[in-house]
C-alpha positions as CSV (number, residue, x, y, z in Angstrom):
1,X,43.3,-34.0,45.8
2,X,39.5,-33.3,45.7
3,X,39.8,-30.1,47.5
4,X,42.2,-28.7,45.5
5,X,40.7,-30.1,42.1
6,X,37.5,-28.1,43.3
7,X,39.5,-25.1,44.1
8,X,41.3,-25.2,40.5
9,X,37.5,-25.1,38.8
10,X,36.2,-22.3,41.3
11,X,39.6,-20.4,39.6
12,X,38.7,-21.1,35.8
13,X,35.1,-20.4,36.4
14,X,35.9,-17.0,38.0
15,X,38.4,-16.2,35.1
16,X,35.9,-17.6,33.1
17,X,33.2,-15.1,33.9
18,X,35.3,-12.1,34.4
19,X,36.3,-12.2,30.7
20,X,32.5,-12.9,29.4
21,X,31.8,-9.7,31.8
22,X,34.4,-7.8,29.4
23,X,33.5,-8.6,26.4
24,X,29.4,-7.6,27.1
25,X,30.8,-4.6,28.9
26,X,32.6,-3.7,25.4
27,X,31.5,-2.0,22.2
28,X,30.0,-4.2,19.5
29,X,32.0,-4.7,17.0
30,X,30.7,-3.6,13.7
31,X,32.0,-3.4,10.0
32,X,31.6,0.2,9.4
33,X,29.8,2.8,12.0
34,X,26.3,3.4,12.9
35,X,25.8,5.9,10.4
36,X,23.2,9.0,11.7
37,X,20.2,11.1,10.4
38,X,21.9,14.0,8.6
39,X,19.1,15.3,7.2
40,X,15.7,15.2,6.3
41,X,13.6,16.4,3.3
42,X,10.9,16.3,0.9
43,X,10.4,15.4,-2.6
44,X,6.6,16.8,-3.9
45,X,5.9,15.9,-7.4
46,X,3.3,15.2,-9.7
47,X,4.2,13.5,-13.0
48,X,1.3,11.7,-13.0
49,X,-1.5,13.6,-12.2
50,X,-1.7,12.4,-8.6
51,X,0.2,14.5,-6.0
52,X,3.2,11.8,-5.0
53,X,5.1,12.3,-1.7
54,X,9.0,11.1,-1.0
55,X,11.0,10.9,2.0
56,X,14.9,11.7,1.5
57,X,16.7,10.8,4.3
58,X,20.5,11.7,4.2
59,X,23.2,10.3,6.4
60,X,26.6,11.0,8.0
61,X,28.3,8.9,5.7
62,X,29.1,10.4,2.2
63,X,26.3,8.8,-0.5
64,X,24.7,6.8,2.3
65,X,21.2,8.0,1.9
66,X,17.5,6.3,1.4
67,X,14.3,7.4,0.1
68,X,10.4,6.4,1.4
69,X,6.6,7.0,0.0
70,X,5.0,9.0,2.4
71,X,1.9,9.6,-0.4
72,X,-1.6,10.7,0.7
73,X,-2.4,12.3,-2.3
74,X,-5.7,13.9,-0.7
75,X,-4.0,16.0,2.1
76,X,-0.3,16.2,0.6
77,X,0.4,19.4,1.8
78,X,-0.3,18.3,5.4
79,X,2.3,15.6,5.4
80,X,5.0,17.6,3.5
81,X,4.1,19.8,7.2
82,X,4.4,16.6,9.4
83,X,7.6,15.7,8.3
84,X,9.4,18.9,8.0
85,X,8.3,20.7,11.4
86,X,7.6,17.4,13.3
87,X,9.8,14.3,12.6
88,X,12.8,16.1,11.1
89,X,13.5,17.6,14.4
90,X,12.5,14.8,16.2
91,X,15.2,12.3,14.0
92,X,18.3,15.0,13.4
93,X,21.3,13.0,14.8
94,X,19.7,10.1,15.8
95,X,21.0,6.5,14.1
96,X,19.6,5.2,10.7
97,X,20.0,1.6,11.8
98,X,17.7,1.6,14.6
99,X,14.6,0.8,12.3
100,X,12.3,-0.5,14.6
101,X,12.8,1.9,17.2
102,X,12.7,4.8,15.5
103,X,9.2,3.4,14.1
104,X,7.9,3.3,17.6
105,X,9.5,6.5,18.6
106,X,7.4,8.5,16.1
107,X,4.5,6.6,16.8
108,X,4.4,7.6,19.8
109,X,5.5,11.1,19.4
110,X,2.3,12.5,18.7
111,X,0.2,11.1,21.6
112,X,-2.5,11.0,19.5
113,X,-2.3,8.6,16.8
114,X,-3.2,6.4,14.1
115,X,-4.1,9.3,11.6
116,X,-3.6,9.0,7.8
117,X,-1.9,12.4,7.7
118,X,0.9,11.3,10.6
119,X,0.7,7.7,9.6
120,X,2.3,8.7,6.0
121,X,4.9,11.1,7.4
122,X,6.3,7.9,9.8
123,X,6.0,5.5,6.5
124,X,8.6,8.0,4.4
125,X,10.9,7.8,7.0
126,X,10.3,4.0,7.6
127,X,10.8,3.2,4.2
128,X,14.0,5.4,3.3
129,X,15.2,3.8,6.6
130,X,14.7,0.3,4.9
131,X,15.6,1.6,1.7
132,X,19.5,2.6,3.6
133,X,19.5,-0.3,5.5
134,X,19.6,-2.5,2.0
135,X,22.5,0.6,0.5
136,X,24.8,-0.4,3.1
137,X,24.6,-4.2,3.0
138,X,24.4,-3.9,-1.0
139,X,21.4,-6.0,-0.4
140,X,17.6,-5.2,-2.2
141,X,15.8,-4.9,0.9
142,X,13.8,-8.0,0.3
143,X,17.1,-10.0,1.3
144,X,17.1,-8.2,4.3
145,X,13.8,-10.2,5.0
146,X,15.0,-13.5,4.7
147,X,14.6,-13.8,0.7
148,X,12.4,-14.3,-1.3
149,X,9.5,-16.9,-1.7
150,X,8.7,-16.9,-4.9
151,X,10.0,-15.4,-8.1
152,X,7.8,-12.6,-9.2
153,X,4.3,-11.2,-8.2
154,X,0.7,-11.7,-10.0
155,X,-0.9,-8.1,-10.5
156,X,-4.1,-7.3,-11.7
157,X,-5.2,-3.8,-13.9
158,X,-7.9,-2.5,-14.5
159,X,-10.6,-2.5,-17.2
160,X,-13.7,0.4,-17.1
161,X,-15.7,1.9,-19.7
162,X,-19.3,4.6,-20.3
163,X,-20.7,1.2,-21.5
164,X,-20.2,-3.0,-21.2
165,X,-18.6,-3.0,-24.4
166,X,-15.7,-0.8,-23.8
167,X,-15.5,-2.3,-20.4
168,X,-14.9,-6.0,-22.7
169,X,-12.6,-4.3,-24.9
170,X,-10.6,-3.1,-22.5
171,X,-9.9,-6.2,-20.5
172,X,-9.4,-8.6,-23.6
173,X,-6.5,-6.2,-24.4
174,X,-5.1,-6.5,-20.8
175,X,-5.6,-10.5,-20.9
176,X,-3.7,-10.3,-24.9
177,X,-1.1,-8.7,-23.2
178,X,-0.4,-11.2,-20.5
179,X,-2.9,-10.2,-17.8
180,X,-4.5,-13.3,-15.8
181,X,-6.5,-10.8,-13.9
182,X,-8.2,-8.2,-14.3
183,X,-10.4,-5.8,-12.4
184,X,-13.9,-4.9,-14.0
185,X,-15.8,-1.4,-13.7
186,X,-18.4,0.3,-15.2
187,X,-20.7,3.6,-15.9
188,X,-24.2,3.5,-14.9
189,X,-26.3,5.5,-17.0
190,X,-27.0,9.3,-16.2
191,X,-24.9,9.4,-13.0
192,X,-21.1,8.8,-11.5
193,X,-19.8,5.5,-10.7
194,X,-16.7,4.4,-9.4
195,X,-13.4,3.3,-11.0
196,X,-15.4,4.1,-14.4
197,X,-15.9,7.6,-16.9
198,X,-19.3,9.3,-15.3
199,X,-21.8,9.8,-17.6
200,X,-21.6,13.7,-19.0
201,X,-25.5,14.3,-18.0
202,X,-24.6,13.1,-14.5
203,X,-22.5,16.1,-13.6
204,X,-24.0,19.6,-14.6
205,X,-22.2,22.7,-13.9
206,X,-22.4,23.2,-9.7
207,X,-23.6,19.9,-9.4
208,X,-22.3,17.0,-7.4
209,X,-21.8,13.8,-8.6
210,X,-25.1,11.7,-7.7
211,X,-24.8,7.9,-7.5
212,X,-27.8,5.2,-7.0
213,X,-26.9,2.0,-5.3
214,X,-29.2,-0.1,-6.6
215,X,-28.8,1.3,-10.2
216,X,-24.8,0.0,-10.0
217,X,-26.0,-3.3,-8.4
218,X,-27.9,-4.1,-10.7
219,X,-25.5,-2.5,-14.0
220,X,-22.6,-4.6,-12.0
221,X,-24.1,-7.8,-12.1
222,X,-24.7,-7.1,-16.0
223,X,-21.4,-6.6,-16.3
224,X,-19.8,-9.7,-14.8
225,X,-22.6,-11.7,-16.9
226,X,-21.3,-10.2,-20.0
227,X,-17.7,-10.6,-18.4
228,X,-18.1,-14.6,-17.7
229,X,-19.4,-15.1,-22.0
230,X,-17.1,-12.9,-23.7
231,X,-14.2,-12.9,-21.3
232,X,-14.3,-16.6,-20.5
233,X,-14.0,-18.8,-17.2
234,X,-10.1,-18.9,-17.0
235,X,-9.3,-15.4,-16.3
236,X,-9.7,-13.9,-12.8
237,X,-12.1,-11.5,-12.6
238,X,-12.0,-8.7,-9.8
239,X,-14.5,-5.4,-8.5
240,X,-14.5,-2.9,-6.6
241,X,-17.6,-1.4,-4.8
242,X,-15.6,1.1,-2.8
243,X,-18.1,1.3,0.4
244,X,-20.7,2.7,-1.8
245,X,-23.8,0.3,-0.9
246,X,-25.3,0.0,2.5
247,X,-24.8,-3.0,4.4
248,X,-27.7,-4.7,4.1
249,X,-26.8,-4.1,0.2
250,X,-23.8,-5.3,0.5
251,X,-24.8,-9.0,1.6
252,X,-27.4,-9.3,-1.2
253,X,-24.7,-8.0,-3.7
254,X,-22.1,-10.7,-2.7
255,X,-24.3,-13.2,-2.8
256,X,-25.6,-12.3,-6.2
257,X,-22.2,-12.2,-7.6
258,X,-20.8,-15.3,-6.2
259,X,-21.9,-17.0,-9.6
260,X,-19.6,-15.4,-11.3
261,X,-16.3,-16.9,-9.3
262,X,-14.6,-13.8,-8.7
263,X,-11.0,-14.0,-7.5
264,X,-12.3,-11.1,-4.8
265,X,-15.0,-8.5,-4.2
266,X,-13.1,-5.5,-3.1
267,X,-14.2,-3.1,0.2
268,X,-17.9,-4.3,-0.3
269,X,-18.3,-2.3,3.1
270,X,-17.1,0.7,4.7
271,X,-14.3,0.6,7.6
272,X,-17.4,1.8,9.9
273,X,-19.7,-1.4,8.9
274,X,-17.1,-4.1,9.3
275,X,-18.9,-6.3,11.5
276,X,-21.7,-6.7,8.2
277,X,-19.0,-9.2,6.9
278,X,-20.0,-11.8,9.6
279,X,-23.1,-11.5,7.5
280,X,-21.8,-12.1,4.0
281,X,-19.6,-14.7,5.4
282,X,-23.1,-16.7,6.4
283,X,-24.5,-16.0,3.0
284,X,-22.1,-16.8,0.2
285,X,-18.7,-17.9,-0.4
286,X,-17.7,-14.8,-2.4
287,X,-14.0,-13.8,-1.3
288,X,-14.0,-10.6,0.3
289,X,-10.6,-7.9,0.1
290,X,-10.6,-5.1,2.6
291,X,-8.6,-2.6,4.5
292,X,-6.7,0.3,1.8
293,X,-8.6,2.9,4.0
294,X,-7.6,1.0,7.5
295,X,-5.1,2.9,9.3
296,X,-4.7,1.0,12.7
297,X,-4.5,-2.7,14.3
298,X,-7.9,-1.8,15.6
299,X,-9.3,-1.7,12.6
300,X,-7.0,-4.8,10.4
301,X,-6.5,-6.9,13.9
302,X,-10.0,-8.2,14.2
303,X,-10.7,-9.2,10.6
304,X,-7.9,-10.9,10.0
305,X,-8.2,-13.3,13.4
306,X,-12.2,-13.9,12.5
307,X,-11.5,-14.6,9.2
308,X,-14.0,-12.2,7.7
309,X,-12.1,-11.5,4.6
310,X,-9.9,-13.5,2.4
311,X,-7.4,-10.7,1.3
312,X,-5.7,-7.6,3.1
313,X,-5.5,-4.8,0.9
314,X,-4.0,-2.1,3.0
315,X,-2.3,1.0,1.6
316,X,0.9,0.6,3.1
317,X,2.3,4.0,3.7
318,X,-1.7,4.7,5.1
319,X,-0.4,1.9,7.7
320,X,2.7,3.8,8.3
321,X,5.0,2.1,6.3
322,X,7.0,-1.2,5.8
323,X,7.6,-2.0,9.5
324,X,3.8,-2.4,10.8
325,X,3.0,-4.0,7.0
326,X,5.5,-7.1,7.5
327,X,3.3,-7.4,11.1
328,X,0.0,-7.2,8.9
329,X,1.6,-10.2,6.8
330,X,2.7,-12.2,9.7
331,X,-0.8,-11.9,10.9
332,X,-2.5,-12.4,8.2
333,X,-0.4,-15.9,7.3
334,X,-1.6,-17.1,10.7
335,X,-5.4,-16.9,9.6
336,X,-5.0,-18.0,6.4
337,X,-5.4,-14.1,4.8
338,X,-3.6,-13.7,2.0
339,X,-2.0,-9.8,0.6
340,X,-3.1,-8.1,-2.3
341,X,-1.6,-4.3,-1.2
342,X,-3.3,-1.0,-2.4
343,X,-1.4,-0.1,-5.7
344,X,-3.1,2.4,-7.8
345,X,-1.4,5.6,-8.9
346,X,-1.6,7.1,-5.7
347,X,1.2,5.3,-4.6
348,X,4.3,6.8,-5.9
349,X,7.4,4.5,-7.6
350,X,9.1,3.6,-4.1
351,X,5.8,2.4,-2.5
352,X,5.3,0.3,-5.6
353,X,8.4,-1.0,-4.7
354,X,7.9,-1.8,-1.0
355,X,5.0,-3.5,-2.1
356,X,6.5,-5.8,-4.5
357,X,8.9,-6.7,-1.8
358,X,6.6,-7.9,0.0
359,X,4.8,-9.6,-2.3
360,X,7.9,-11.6,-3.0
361,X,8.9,-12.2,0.7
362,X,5.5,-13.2,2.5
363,X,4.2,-16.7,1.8
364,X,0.8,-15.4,2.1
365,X,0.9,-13.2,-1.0
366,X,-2.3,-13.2,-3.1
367,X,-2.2,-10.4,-6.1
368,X,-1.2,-7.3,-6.1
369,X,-2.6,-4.3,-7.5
370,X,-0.8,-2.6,-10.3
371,X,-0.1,0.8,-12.2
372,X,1.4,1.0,-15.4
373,X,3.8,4.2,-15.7
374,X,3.8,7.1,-18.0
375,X,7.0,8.7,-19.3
376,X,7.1,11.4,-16.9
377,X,6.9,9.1,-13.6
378,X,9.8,7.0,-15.7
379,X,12.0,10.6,-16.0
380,X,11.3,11.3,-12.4
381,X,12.3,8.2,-11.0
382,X,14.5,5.6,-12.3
383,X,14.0,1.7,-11.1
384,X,9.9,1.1,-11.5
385,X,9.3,-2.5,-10.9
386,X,9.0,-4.6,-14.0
387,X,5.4,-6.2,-15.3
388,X,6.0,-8.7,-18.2
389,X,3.1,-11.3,-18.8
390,X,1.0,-10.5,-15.7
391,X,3.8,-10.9,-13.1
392,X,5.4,-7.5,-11.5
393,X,9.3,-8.5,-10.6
394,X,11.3,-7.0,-7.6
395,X,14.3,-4.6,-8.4
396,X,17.6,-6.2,-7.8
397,X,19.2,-3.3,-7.1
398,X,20.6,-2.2,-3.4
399,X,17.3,-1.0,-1.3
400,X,14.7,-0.1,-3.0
401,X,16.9,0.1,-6.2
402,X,15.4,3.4,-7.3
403,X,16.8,7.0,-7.7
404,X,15.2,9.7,-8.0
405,X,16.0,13.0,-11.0
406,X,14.5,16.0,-8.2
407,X,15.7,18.5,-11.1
408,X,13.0,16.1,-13.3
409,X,10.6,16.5,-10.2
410,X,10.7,20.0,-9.4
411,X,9.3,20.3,-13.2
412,X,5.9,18.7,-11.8
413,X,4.6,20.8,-8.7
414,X,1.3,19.5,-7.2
415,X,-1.5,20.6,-9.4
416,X,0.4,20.5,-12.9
417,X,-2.0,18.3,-14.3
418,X,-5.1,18.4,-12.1
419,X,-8.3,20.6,-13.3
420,X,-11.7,20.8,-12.0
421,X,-12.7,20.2,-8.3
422,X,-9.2,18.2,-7.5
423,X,-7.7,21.1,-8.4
424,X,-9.7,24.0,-6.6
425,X,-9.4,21.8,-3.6
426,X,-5.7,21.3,-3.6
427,X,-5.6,17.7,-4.6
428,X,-8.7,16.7,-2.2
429,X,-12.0,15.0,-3.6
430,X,-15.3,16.8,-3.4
431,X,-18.8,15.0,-2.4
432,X,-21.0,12.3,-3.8
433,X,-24.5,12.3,-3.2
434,X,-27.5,9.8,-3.5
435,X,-30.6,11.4,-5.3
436,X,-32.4,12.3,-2.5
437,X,-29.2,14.6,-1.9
438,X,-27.5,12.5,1.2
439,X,-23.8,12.0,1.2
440,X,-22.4,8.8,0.8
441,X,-18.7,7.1,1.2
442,X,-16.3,7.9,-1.5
């Protein structure tokens, strides 16, 4: 009886594992076919200003079809290049589903990588391939990521003036209109400054822009005095040095303005002179946002795991799109770093949009930079995000959830509204010197 009960379960388990080897051996089954890369163009527009770059990536299937920022506003042409002679050939009949692969297959394509220009050409097609993904489940992409985890986004503008005053004026009509933060700049007297109007005797004709470090140190910390007494302690305050001190600088100018509780001081050094923020760090307890001009893990990796800063504020398509910025996230909730992605008008409609998505999925969101639009950008592309009352809210719609008029685009070639310098050098920015005549960071 034993012998043959053992020979009855020897039987079963055989049939058993025959059949599982059957059905692995067998074609999963799906609810509709992989769809494939049909095609791949570009969309290069300027409604704004500011040269804006778009993926379209067309599939097999009839209307089945996503689109992805790929915006480097300084070398546009170059990636329009990237894409069209080097990952459109590369991608042509491959499958639209395979996100993650097809992220690491153009990575590596190159051999050489980690460059802004490459980095936004794989960050188009990353985020149209996102944006189809969502099309085809009917889902906004941010259900794709598990949902969200909160209900809407707090975004900061900015306010900047020739002088204090206007500066003031500025923001208190920001904070009337539902702001809770808001980003401070301001002129210094007979030169450039950053993220403010230059002062006309600053730039004669065939001059550079000069710019004096300790001059806007020491207009700054005016400023955010005069912020604190007319603005008042609730609202969060924000600036942005933009790598324009030297280090040494740098640590004496956090540490000056941690009186005046700022919710962060933004890229307070250059990606060159990270290792400075151990420095800072030892000195004050200003919070410190770094990283839109970080292109690689090499440069966001280390920061993040020594704590250095309190906010990541990579430019996502400059990080090659929505695939490596979810990683950035994930890391960055593991050391207690918090989000506040690059958003100014360099990022076009659909990277506002990735943005927002993840500011909604990652529970380590902090703030996130914002960009009102004008009514051409609304022509060009329907589905902006929505700000009401200091809080941008994701689009509801399938992907991304916005589509995009090219006949309204093709009105807006790059350089339509662009004079000067940005113009003669095709979008790109010129030099800024210190007195003595030496170049400095932009």
């Amino acid at each position: 009886m034993q012998v043959n009960r053992i020979i009855r379960l020897n039987r079963m388990s055989l049939m058993l594992r025959r059949e599982f080897l059957a059905l692995a051996a067998a074609p999963l089954l799906r609810g509709m076919p992989v769809p494939k890369i049909k095609d791949i163009s570009v969309i290069a527009t300027e409604p704004a200003g500011v040269r804006l770059i778009v993926v379209k990536i067309q599939t097999d299937q009839d209307g089945l079809y996503g689109y992805g920022c790929a915006t480097f506003t300084q070398r546009a042409d170059l990636v329009v290049e990237a894409v069209d002679r080097y990952l459109k050939p590369l991608l042509i009949g491959r499958p639209a589903d395979a996100v993650t692969d097809t992220w690491g297959m153009m990575y590596n394509s190159s051999y050489w990588r980690n460059g802004p220009v490459l980095n936004n050409a794989i960050s188009g097609v990353d985020q149209a391939l996102w944006d189809i993904k969502g099309r085809q489940a009917g889902m906004p992409v941010y259900e794709l990521l598990g949902g969200k985890s909160r209900r809407a986004a707090m975004v900061y503008l900015h306010a900047s003036g020739r002088e204090i005053p206007e500066t003031m004026d500025q923001a208190r009509k920001l904070m009337a209109a539902g702001l809770k933060a808001v980003r401070l700049q301001v002129g210094v007297p007979g030169m450039a400054a950053y993220g403010a109007p230059g002062s006309p005797e600053s730039l004669g004709a065939g001059e550079d822009p000069v710019f004096d470090p300790e001059k806007y140190v020491r207009r700054t910390l005016e400023l955010f005095e005069a912020g604190r007494k007319v603005l008042g302690p609730e609202v969060e305050l924000l600036h942005d040095v933009h790598e324009r001190v030297s280090p040494r600088l740098a640590v004496q100018f956090a540490k000056d303005m941690e009186q005046f509780r700022l919710f962060f001081l933004e890229d307070a050094l250059s990606p060159e002179n990270i290792e400075y923020f151990r420095q800072i760090r030892a000195n004050c307890t200003t919070p410190l946002a770094m990283g839109e001009l970080f292109n690689n893990p090499h440069e966001w990796t280390n920061v993040i795991k020594s704590s250095l800063i309190d906010y990541i504020r990579v430019h996502v398509s400059q990080a090659g799109g929505m695939t490596p910025a979810l990683k950035i996230a994930n890391l960055g909730e593991a050391f207690q770093v918090r989000t506040a992605w690059h958003g100014p008008g360099d990022v076009s409609p659909i990277g506002h949009c990735a943005n927002v998505t993840l500011d909604i999925v990652c529970p380590n969101f902090g703030i996130q930079e914002w960009t009102v639009p004008n009514d051409r950008i609304l022509e060009v592309f329907d589905g902006y995000p929505v700000m009401k009352d200091g809080y941008a809210y994701v689009n509801e719609k399938p992907g991304w959830g916005v589509e995009i008029n090219e006949k309204a685009a093709v009105k807006y070639p790059f350089g339509s509204f662009e004079s000067g310098d940005r113009k003669r050098l095709n979008g790109g920015w010129g030099v800024v010197r210190r007195p003595d005549g030496t170049v400095i960071n932009q």
